[in-house]
N, C-alpha and C positions, 0 to 999 in steps of 0.2 A: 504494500500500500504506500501510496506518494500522497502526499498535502501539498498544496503549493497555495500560499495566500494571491488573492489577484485583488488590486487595490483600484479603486473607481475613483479618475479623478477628472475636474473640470475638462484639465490640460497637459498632458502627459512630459510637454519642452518644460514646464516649469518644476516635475521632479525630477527628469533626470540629473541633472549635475548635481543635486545632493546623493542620490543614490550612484552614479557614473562615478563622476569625478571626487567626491568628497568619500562614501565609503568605499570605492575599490570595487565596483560592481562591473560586469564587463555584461554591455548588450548585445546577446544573442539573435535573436530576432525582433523584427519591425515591422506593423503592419500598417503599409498608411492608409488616410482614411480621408480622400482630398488633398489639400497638399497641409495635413498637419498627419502626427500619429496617430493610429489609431487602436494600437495595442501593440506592448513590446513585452519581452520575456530578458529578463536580468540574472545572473547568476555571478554567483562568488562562491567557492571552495564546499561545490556537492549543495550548495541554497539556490533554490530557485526563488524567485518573483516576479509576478505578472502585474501589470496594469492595461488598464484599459481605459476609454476616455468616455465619458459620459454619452458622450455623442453616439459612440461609436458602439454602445450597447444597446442605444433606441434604437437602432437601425438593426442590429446582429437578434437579439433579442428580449424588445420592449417591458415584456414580461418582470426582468431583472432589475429593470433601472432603481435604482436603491432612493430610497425616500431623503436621504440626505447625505451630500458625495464629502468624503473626509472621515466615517463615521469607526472606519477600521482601528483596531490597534494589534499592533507587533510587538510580540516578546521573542527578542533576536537571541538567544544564552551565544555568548564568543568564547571563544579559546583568548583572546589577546585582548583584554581589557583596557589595560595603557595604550592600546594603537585604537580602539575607537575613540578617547578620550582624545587624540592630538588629533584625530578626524575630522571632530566634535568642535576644534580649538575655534573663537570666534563665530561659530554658530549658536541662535537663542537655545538657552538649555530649558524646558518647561519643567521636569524634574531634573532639582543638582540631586549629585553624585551622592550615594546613599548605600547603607549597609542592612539588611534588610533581617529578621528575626530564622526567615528559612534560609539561611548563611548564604542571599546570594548581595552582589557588587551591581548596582545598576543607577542607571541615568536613564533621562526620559524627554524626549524630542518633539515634535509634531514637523514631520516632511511636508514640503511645499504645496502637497495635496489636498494637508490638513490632518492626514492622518495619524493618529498615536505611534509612537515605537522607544520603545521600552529597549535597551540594551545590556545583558546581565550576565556577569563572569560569578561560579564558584566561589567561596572564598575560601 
């Protein structure tokens, strides 16, 4: 069995460079959808993520379209907790950096989507 989260968002050019370029994500696939995106597949070290563009799910199938685009949240567990933190560096942090009672290390974001993502190392 695979999971792969696929995140609904207005605008798809406005998350890639925090997911591309800011966490290390390399885009796989790209579906366009007129001359914007209209869904792409991301991946980093065996993690997939998908998104799709609001647009581009009324059209694929209406049925979907989510009551309010932003609403997902991600809980990412890393191997390298100090390399998201300098990832992280000058980007808004919505939760600081925190040690949590079930021994995990996390910070807490919202991507250009709007959507939650929680980042959590072992401790």
């Amino acid at each position: 069995m695979k999971i792969t989260a696929v995140l609904i968002v207005d605008e798809i050019e406005k998350s890639l460079p925090f997911w591309v370029e800011r966490m290390g994500f390399e885009k796989t696939v790209e579906v366009p959808d007129g001359n914007r995106a209209g869904f792409v597949i991301l991946v980093q070290d065996g993690a997939e993520l998908m998104m799709q563009s609001i647009e581009s799910v009324r059209k694929d199938a209406p049925q979907f379209v989510p009551k309010t685009v932003g609403g997902t949240a991600l809980f990412i567990e890393v191997a390298d907790f100090e390399g998201v933190l300098k990832r992280l560096d000058g980007y808004p942090v919505a939760m600081p950096e925190r040690t949590t009672f079930y021994g995990m290390r996390e910070i807490g974001v919202f991507e250009p989507g709007g959507n939650t993502v929680i980042f959590a190392a072992r401790t």
